[in-house]
C-alpha positions in Angstrom: 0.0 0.0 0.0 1.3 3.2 -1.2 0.5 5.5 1.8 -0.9 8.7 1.7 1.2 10.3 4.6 4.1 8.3 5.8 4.7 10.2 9.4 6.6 7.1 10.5 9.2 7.5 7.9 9.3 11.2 7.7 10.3 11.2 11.0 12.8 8.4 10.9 15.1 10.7 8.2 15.9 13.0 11.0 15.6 10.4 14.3 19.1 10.8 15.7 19.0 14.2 15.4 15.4 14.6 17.1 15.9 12.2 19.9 19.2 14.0 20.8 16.7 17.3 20.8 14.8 15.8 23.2 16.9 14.1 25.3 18.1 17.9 25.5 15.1 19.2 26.4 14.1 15.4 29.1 17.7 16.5 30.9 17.2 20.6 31.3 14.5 20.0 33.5 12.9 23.1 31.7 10.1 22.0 29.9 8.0 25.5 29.2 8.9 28.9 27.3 12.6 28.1 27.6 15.2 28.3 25.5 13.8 26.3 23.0 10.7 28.5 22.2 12.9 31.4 22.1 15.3 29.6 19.4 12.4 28.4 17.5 10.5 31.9 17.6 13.9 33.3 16.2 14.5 31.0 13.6 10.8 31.6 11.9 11.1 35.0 12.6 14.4 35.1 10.5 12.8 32.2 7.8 9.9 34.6 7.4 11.7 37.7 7.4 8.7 38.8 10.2 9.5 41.1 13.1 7.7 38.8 15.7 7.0 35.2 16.2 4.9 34.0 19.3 4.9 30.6 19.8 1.5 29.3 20.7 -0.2 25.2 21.1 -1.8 25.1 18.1 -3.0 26.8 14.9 -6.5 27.3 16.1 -4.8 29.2 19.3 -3.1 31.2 16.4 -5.9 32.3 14.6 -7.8 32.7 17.9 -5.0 34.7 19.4 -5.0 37.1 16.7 -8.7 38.1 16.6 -8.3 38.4 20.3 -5.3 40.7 20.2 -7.0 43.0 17.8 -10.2 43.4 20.1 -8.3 44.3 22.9 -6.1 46.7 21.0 -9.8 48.1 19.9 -9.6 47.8 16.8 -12.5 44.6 16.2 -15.9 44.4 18.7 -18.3 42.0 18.8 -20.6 41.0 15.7 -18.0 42.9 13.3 -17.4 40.9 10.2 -14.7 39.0 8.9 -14.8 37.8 5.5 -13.6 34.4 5.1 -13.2 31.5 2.0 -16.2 29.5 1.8 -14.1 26.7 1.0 -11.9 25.6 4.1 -11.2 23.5 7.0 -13.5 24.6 10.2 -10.8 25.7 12.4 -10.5 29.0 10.9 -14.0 30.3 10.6 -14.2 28.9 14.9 -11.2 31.3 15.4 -13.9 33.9 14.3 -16.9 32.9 15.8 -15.0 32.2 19.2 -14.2 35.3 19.2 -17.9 36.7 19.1 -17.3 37.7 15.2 -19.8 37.3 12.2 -18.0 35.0 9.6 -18.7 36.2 6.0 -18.4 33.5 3.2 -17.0 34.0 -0.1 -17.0 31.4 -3.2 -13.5 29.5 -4.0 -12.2 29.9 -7.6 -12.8 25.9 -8.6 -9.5 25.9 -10.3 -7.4 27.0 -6.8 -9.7 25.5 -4.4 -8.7 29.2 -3.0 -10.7 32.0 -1.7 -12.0 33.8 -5.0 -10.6 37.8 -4.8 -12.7 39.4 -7.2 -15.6 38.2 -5.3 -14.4 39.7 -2.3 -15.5 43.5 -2.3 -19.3 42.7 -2.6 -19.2 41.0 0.7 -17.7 44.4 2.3 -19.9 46.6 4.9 -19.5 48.8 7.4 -18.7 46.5 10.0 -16.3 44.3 8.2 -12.9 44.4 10.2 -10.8 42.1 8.4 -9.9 39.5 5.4 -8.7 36.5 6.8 -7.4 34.2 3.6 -6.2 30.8 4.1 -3.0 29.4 1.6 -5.3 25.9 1.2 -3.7 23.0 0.1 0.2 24.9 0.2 -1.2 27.2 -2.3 -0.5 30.8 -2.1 -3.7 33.5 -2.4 -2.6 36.9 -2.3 -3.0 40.2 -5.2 -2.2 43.2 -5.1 -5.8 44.0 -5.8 -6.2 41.7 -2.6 -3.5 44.4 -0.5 -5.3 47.5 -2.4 -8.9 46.2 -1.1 -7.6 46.1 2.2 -6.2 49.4 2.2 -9.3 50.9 0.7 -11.7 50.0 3.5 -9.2 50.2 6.3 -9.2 46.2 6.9 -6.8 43.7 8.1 -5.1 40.8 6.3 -5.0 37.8 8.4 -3.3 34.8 7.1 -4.0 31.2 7.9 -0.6 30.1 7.1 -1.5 26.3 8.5 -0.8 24.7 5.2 1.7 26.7 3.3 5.0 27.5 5.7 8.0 27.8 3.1 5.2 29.0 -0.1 5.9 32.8 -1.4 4.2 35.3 -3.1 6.7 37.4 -5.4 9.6 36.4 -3.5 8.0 37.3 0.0 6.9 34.3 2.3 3.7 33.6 3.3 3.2 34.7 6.4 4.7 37.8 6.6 2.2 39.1 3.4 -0.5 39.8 5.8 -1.0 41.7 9.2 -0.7 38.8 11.1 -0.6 35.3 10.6 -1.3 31.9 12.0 0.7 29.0 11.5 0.2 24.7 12.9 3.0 22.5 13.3 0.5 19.7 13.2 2.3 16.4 12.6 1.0 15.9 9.2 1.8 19.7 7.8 4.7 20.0 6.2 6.5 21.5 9.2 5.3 18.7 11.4 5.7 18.5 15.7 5.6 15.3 17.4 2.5 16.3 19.1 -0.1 19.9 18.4 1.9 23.2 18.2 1.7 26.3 16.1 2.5 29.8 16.2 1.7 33.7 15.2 3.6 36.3 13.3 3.5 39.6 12.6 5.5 42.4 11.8 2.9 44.8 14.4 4.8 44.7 17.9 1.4 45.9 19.5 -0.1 43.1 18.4 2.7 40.8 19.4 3.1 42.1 22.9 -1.1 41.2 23.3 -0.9 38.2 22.0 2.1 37.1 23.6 0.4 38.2 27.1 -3.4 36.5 26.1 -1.2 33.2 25.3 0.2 33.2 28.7 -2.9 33.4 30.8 -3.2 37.1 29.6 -0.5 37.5 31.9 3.1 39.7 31.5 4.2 39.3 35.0 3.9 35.9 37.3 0.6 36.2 39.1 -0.3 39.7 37.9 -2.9 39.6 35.0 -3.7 42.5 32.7 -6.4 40.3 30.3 -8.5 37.1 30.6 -6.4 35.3 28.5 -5.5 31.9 27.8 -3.3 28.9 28.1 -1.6 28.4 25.0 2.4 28.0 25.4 4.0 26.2 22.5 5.7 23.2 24.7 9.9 22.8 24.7 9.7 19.4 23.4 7.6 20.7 20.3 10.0 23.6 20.0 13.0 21.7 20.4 11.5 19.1 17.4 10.9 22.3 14.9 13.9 23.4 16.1 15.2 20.1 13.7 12.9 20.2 11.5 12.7 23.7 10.4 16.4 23.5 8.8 14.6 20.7 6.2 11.5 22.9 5.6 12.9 24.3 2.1 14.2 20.7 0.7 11.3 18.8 1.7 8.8 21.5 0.0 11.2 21.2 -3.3 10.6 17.5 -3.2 6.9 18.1 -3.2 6.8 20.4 -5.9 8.7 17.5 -8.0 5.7 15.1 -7.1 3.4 17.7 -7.9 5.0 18.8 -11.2 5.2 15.0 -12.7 1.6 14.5 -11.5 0.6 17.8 -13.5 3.0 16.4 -16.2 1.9 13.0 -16.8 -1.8 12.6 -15.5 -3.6 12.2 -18.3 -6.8 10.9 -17.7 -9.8 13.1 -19.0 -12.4 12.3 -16.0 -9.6 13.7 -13.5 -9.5 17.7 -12.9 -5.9 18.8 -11.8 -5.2 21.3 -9.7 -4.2 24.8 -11.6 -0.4 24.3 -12.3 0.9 28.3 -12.0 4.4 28.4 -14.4 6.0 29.7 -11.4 5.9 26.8 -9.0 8.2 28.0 -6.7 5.0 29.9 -5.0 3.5 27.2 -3.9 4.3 24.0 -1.5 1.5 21.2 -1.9 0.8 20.7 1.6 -2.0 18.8 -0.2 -2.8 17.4 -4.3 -6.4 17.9 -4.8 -8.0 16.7 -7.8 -11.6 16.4 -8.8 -13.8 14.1 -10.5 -17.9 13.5 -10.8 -17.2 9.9 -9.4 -15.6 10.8 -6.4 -16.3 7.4 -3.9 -16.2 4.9 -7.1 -12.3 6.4 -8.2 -11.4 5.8 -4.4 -12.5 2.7 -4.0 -10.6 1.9 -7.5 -7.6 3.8 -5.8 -7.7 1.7 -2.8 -7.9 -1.8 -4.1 -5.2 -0.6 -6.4 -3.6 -0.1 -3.2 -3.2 3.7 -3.5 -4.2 5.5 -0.1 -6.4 8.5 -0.4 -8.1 11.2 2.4 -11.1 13.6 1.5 -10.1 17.0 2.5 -12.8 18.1 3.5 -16.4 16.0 2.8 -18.8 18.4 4.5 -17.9 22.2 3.8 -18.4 24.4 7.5 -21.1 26.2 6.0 -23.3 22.6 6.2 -21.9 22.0 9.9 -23.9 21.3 12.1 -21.6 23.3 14.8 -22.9 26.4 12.6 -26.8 26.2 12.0 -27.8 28.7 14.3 -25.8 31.2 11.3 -29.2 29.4 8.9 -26.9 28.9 5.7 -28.9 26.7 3.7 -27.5 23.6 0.9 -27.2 25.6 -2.1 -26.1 28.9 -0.5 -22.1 28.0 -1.5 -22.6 26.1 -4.5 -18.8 25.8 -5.8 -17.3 25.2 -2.2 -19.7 22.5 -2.3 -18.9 21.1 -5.4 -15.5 21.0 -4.2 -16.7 19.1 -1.5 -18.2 16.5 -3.1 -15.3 15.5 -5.9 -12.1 16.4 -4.5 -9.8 13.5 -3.5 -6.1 13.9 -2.3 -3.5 12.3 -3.7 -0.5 10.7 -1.8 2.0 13.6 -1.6 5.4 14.1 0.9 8.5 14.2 0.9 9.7 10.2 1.6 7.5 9.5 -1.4 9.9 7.4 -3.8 10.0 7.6 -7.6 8.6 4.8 -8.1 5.6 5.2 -5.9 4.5 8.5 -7.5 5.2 6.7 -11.0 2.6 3.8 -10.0 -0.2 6.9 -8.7 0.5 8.0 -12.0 0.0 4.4 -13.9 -2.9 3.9 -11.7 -4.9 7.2 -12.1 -4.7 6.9 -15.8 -5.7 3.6 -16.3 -9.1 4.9 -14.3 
């Protein structure tokens, strides 16, 4: 069975060097904001070229975090808006909602699975606050009609950077294209943890200072709190395993754009849809290859007992949650994000993929 993510074997590449990172970490005795986050915020913050990097548990907390940090600095209140893509995983629109915000859905462009810009300035009103995009599938989403928007009606760019650390938009990361942006160090994202982490950056040190206080109880000084914040410390034993991995980051998105580009290159088969294949693929870092086809279920099953491993990312779109009915969106209201829904497969994609694996997903898909 060709797997679709081997986290087993990605790991293994760098074993030595990670068990001697922990061992580090076991025999300090120190096991929270330590040296470790400190080295780890520092080398993203240099990666990214960002001012600030606040390491945080996960990339909800992130996301969360950020909306937080702009209500306390004032400049978001409860029930203002926040337009989001239609088409994405949960976490990001319950970043808004826990935050007492109105999410505001806008249609993917089919061929990028991405939030669809042009549509974006329709959705605009007097309470809308911010854009928050999300870089889906390691695909970058940015314009400069995107920045120009923004500046227009006085909003901010939030990234949700989860997918796409190490993808770039005219030579500048993503991540640092934004206001502020949210990052997870899932295991299974292409900067992986042993365990949940994630972080925030931003190149506003107001906002860093907040949401470096909120993350830590809302706390600045032991025992004396200045906001009800949270708990959400990135852990040294996480820190210390980015620390590793973070040096890899670059070479292991190349060797996923290689994957990606012979899939572009040599799929061939008619009933699948391929992702849009920019010329420049340096932008991008295909955290995830999504294609689409009518026959979704059947061309899995076919995948499977060709024994090809694939995941649906993601089969019911948050709109059609039922976490969200009380917000009355209706079947029908999002058309395209649930199209997407119902034909997109993932293909096996990551860096300890051989040649010959990605040559049999090839043979496989086009014999379909």
């Amino acid at each position: 069975m060709i797997k679709f993510l081997d986290l087993q074997q990605i790991n293994a590449v760098r074993k030595a060097e990670l068990m001697q990172a922990i061992e580090k970490v076991f025999d300090s005795g120190w096991y929270l904001l330590g040296n470790q986050n400190t080295e780890f915020e520092t080398k993203l913050s240099q990666y990214l070229e960002s001012t600030n990097v606040i390491g945080v548990a996960n990339g909800l907390d992130a996301l969360r975090l950020i909306l937080r940090g702009y209500k306390e600095l004032g400049f978001i209140s409860d029930g203002d808006e926040v337009i989001v893509p239609a088409n994405t995983y949960i976490a990001t629109l319950l970043a808004i909602t826990d935050n007492g915000l109105t999410p505001v859905l806008v249609e993917p462009n089919l061929n990028t699975f991405n939030i669809d810009i042009a549509k974006v300035e329709e959705k605009i009103t007097s309470r809308t606050k911010a854009i928050m995009i999300v870089h889906l599938y390691g695909r970058v989403i940015y314009s400069t009609a995107l920045s120009d928007l923004a500046k227009k009606y006085n909003l901010k760019i939030i990234e949700d950077n989860a997918q796409s650390i190490g993808a770039a938009w005219n030579g500048k990361k993503t991540g640092n294209l934004g206001d502020a942006s949210g990052f997870s160090f899932y295991p299974g994202k292409n900067l992986g943890a042993l365990g949940d982490a994630g972080a925030v950056s931003t190149n506003d040190d107001k906002l860093a200072e907040v949401v470096r206080c909120l993350a830590n109880y809302g706390s600045k000084k032991k025992y004396e709190n200045q906001f009800q914040g949270l708990n959400s410390r990135l852990d040294e034993l996480q820190a210390a395993v980015l620390n590793i991995k973070i040096a890899y980051i670059d070479s292991d998105n190349s060797l996923r754009r290689a994957i990606a580009n012979s899939y572009n290159n040599y799929i061939s088969n008619s009933k699948i849809h391929l992702p849009e294949h920019p010329l420049d693929v340096m932008n991008h870092v295909w955290h995830l290859y999504v294609v689409r086809t009518n026959d979704r279920d059947k061309f899995q099953r076919y995948l499977s007992d060709n024994g090809i491993q694939t995941l649906i990312h993601y089969p019911i779109p948050p709109h059609l949650q039922e976490a969200y009915k009380a917000l009355k969106f209706n079947k029908g209201d999002f058309p395209l994000s649930e199209e997407i829904a119902t034909t997109c497969l993932s293909l096996p994609i990551s860096p300890v993929m051989t040649t010959d694996e990605v040559d049999r997903v090839i043979s496989v898909v086009n014999k379909y």
